[in-house]
Every structure is written in C-alpha cells, then in structure tokens.
C-alpha positions in Angstrom: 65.1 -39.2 -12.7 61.5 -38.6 -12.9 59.1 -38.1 -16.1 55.7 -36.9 -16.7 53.5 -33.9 -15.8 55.0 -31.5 -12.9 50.8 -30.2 -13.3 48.7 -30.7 -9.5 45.5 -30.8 -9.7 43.1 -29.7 -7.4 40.3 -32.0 -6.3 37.8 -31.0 -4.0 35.3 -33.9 -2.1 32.6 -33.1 0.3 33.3 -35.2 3.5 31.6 -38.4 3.3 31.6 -38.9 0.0 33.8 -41.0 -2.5 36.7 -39.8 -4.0 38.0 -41.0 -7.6 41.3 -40.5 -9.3 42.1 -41.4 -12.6 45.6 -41.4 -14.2 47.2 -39.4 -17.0 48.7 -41.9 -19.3 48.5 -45.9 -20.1 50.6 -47.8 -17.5 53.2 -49.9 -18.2 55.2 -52.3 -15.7 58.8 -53.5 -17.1 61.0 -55.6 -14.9 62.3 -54.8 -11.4 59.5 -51.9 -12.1 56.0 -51.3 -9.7 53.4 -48.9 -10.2 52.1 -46.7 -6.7 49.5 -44.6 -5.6 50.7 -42.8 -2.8 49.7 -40.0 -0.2 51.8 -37.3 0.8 55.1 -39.3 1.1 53.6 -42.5 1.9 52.6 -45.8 -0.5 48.9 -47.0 0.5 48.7 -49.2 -2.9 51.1 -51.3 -4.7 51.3 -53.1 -8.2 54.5 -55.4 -8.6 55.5 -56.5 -12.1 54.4 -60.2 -11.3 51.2 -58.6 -11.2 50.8 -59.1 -7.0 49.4 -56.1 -5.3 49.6 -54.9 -1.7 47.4 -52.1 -0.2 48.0 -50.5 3.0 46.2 -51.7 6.0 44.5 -48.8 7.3 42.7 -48.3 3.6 41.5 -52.5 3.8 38.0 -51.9 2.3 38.2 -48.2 1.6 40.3 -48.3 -1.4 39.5 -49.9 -4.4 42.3 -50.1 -7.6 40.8 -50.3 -11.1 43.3 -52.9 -12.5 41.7 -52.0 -16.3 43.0 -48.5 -16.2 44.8 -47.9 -12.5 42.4 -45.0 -11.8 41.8 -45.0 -7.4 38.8 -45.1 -5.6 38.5 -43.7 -2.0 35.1 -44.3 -0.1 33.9 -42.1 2.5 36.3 -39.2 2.6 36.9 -37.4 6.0 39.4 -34.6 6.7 42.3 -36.2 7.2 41.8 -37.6 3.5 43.1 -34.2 2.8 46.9 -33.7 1.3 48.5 -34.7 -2.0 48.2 -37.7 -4.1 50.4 -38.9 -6.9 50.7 -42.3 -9.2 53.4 -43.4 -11.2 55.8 -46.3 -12.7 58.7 -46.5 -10.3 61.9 -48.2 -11.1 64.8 -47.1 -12.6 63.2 -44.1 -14.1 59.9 -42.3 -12.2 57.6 -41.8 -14.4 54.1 -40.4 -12.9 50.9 -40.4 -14.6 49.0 -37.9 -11.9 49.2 -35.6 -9.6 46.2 -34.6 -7.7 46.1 -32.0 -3.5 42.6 -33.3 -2.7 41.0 -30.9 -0.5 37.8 -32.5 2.2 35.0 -30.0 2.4 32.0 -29.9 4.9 28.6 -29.1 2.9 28.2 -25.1 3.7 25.6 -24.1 6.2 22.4 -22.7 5.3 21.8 -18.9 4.1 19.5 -16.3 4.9 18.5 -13.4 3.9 17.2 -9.8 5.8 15.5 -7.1 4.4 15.5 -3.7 6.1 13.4 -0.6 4.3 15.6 2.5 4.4 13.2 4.9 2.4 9.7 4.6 0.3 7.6 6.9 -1.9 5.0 6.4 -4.5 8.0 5.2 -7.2 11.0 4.1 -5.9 12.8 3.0 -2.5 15.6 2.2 -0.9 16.8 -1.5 1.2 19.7 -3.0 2.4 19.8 -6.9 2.4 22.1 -8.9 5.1 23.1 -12.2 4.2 24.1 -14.3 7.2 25.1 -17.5 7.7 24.6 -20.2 10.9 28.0 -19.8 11.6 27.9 -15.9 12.1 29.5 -14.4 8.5 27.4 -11.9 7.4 27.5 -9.4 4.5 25.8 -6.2 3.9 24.3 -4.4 0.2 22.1 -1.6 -0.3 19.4 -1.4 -3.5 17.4 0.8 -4.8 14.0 -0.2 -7.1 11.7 2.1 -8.9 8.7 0.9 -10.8 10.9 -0.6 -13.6 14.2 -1.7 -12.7 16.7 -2.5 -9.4 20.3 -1.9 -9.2 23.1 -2.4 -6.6 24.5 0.6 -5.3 28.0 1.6 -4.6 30.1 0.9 -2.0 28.0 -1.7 -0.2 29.4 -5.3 0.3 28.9 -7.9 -3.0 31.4 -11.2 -1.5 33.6 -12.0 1.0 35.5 -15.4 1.7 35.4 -16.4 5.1 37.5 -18.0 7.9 36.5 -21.5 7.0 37.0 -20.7 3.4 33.6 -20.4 2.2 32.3 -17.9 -0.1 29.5 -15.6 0.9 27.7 -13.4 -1.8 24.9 -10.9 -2.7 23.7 -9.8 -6.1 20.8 -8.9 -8.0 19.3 -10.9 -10.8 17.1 -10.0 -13.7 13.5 -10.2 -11.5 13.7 -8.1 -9.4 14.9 -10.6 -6.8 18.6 -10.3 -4.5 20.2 -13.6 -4.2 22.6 -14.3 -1.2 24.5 -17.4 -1.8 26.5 -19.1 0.3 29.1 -21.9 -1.3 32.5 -23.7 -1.5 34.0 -26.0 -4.2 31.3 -29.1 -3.1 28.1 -27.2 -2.0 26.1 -24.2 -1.5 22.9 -22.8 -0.5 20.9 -19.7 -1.6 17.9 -17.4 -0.2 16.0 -15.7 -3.1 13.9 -11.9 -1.9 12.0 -10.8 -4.2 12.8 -7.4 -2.9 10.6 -5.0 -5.3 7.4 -6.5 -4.1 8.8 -6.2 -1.0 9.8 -2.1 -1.5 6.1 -1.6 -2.9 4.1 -3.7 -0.4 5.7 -2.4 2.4 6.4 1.7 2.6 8.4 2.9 5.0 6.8 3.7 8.2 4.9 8.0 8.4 5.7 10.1 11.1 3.7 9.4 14.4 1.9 13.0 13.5 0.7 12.2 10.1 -0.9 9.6 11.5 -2.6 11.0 14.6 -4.2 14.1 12.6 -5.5 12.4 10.0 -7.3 9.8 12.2 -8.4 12.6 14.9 -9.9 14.1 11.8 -11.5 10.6 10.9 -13.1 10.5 14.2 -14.7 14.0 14.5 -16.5 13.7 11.0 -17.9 10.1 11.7 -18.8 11.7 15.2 -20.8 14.5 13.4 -22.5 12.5 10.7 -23.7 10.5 13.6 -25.3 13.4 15.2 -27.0 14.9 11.8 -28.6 11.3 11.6 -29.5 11.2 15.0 -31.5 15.2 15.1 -32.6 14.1 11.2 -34.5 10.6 12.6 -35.6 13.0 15.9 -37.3 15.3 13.4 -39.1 12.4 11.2 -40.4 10.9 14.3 -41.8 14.1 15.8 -43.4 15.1 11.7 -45.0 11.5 12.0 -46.6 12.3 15.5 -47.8 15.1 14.7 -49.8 14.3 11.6 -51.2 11.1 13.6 -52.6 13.4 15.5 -54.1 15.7 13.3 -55.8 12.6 11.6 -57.2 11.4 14.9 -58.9 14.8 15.3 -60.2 14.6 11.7 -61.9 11.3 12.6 -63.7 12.3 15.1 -68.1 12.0 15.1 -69.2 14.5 17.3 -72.8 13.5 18.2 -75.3 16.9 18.8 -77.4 15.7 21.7 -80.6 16.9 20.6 -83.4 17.6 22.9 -86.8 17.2 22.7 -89.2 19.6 23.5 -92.5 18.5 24.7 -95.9 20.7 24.0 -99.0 19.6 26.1 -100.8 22.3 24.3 -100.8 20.5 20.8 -102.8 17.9 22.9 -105.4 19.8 24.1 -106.3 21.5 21.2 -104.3 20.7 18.3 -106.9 22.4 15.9 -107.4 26.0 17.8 -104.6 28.4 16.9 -105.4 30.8 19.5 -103.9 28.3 21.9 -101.1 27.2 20.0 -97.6 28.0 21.5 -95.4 31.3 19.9 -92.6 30.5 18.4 -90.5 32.6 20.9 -91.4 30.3 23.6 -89.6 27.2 24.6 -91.7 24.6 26.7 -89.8 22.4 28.8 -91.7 19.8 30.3 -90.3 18.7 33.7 -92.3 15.3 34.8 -91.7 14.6 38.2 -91.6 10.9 39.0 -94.5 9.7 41.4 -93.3 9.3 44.5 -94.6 7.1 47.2 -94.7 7.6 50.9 -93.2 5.4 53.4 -96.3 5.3 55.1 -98.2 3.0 54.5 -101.5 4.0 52.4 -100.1 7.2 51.6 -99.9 8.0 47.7 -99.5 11.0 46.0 -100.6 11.6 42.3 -97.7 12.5 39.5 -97.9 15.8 38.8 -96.5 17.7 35.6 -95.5 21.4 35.7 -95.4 23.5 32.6 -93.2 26.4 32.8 -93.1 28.5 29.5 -89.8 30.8 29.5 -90.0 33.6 27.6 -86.9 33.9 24.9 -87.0 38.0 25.3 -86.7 37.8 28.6 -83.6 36.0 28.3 -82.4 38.4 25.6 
C-alpha cells in the first residue's frame, strides 16, 4: 500500500549544473522502516532506521543527503541524469514525500536576427524579419511601420518549437523594436532590431531609370554652368585688356621736334628793314662741314649756302 501525493513534478536543469530536490512532508523512520531516494526503479541513497545510510557507488561524491530535512543534491548534471525521481518511507506502508521527472537541458544556441526591406515611401514600409538559429531553425514575420506605430501582420510565422525541443519566437515590443528569442526551460538568448529606424534609414532601393535621368540631368547643368563661367571670365579678361590699352595711349608725351630756323640777314643788318626777310619766306641754313683734303696742304674754306624758298611757290 502506498500513501502520499500521486503529483510529478517537472524539474528542468541545464547540463552541468546542480540539481536540488526537496521533499513534500516531514520524514519519519519507525521500525523495520527506511527512507529512499531513488531513480527510475533503482535506490542510489538509503537511510535505515538505526540511522546508517548507504549511497550508491556510481553517485560517491555527486550526491549529497541533507540529513536536517532529506531534501537531495545532485552535482553536475549530464543527460543521462534525466528520468524520474521519487522519495519516500518504505516499510510496511509506502508512503512518498516527492515525486519529481527531471529533465537535462543544453543552454540554447545563439539567435539572430535578418532584416529584409520589402517596400518604402515617405511614411510607412514594409519588412520581413528571419530569426535563425546555429543549429539551422529559422522562422519568418512580416511588419509594417509608419511614422507612429508597428504592428505584425497576418499570416506570417510568431513561434515554433523545434526538433530539439527549443522554442523559437518573433514579436514586436512597445519601441519599435522585433525581438527574436530563442529559449528552453534553463536558457535563452534574444536579438533586439530596432526595425523602424531601420524602415526610415534605409528606403527601398529606385528603379535603375530614376536614377540614371536624374544624374544625366545633374551632369549636363554642372557641364553648362561651367561653360557660362568659362565665356564670362573670357570676356572680363578681354574688357581689362582693352582698357589697359586705351590708358597706355592716353599716357603717351608726344614731343614736337621743333626746328630752328636760322636768318643770316638779322646779322648783317639787324636795323635796316629793307633787308629784313618776308614773312612768306622760310630760310633754311644748310652749313656744310669743312672738309679737308687727303692731300696734304690742301684745305678748303667752310662755306654756307642760303637758299630762300618761296612759300607761294610751294602753294
């Protein structure tokens, strides 16, 4: 006959950590009575009711037994520390005080998160976020974000639970940011995308033609400014030269040779003015240099000629 709780528990440990069960109820040994801890359908500890206790040899120094209250510790968990634990007073009548199917977990593997732009304008877009994993689960949700909120649309993937028993999920929190998670009962792991900075700062890609037009267009007006500055400095430069010029010409002295005209006349007779010269006249005096002879002793006087030309007759 057996007494106490029928309840299991579930306890889940992440491998390589310590696992502790405590028990239901206050434990009491009467004669010909011992108290267990066993695992699956074998004993691995022992309390007798002379107070002598025996623990299983492949546990020596991995399991400790809290006399005080009975609870178990296991140190070190690994897989095979999986299956079902119980504890109880066993003698004439079973009477357990707990129940406990223990379950070993590896920590999850990392998360990460992809974010491919479907559609942008000037107020809203629309993105689909993968979640994968290192192990090669993967899950799939489409958003859309205007300039005051995000939401998850329809149809699109939001959790899955995958072959090694993991859970994989995507969903949007309150800033604007998707969250894929990645967990089991002993760990997990997130990637955070703020994906509205992301919709805004990154538009979806134009259409190879808007582009080219625009920047031939660019190119042809920066091409034709250049010229107008190019004939407009051309232009300056030839105004400058030309009024250089002109002030060169302005700054020129012209000096009047003057020449001088020589009247013998006044000489002779500057009192009679019978003899004096008429003003119509011009009298040139041409001296010619004395010139002397190669022979020797031979010299011939300067001698002056006066030729009067007569301005009428030039008339």
């Amino acid at each position: 006959m057996s007494n106490g709780s029928d309840t299991v528990t579930p306890v889940f440990v992440q491998k390589g950590k310590d696992l502790l069960l405590n028990v239901t109820a206050p434990v009491k040994l009467v004669e010909r009575s011992e108290f267990k801890w066993r695992f699956n359908d074998s004993n691995i500890f022992r309390l007798f009711d002379d107070n002598t206790s025996k623990t299983i040899d492949t546990y020596d120094g991995r399991l400790v037994i809290f006399l005080q209250n009975h609870s178990l510790l296991l140190k070190n968990v690994q897989q095979a520390d999986s299956g079902r634990y119980t504890a109880g007073v066993f003698g004439e009548n079973d009477d357990y005080v707990g129940k406990y199917s223990v379950t070993v977990q590896d920590p999850v593997s990392p998360v990460n998160g992809k974010v491919d732009l479907l559609s942008s304008s000037s107020d809203s877009c629309n993105l689909t976020v993968t979640c994968s994993t290192q192990d090669s689960h993967r899950i799939n949700s489409t958003f859309r974000c205007d300039n005051n909120t995000c939401s998850q649309e329809e149809g699109g993937e939001r959790s899955k639970v995958t072959t090694s028993g993991t859970s994989l999920r995507v969903h949007l929190s309150k800033v604007f940011s998707v969250i894929c998670d990645h967990s089991n009962q002993v760990s997990s792991d997130e990637h955070i995308t703020m994906i509205r900075d992301f919709c805004f700062s990154n538009p979806a890609p134009e259409p190879l033609s808007n582009i080219i037009i625009p920047s031939v267009a660019v190119i042809v007006t920066v091409i034709l400014v250049l010229v107008i500055i190019y004939i407009g400095a051309a232009f300056v430069r030839h105004r400058k030269k030309g009024k250089h010029k002109t002030e060169e010409m302005k700054n020129t002295v012209y000096e009047t040779v003057q020449v001088k005209s020589v009247n013998p006349l006044v000489d002779q007779n500057p009192t009679d003015d019978a003899a004096a010269p008429s003003p119509s006249s011009i009298y040139s005096l041409i001296e010619l240099g004395s010139m002397k002879s190669t022979e020797a002793g031979d010299t011939t006087q300067p001698e002056s000629l006066y030729a009067q030309v007569d301005r009428s007759a030039l008339a």
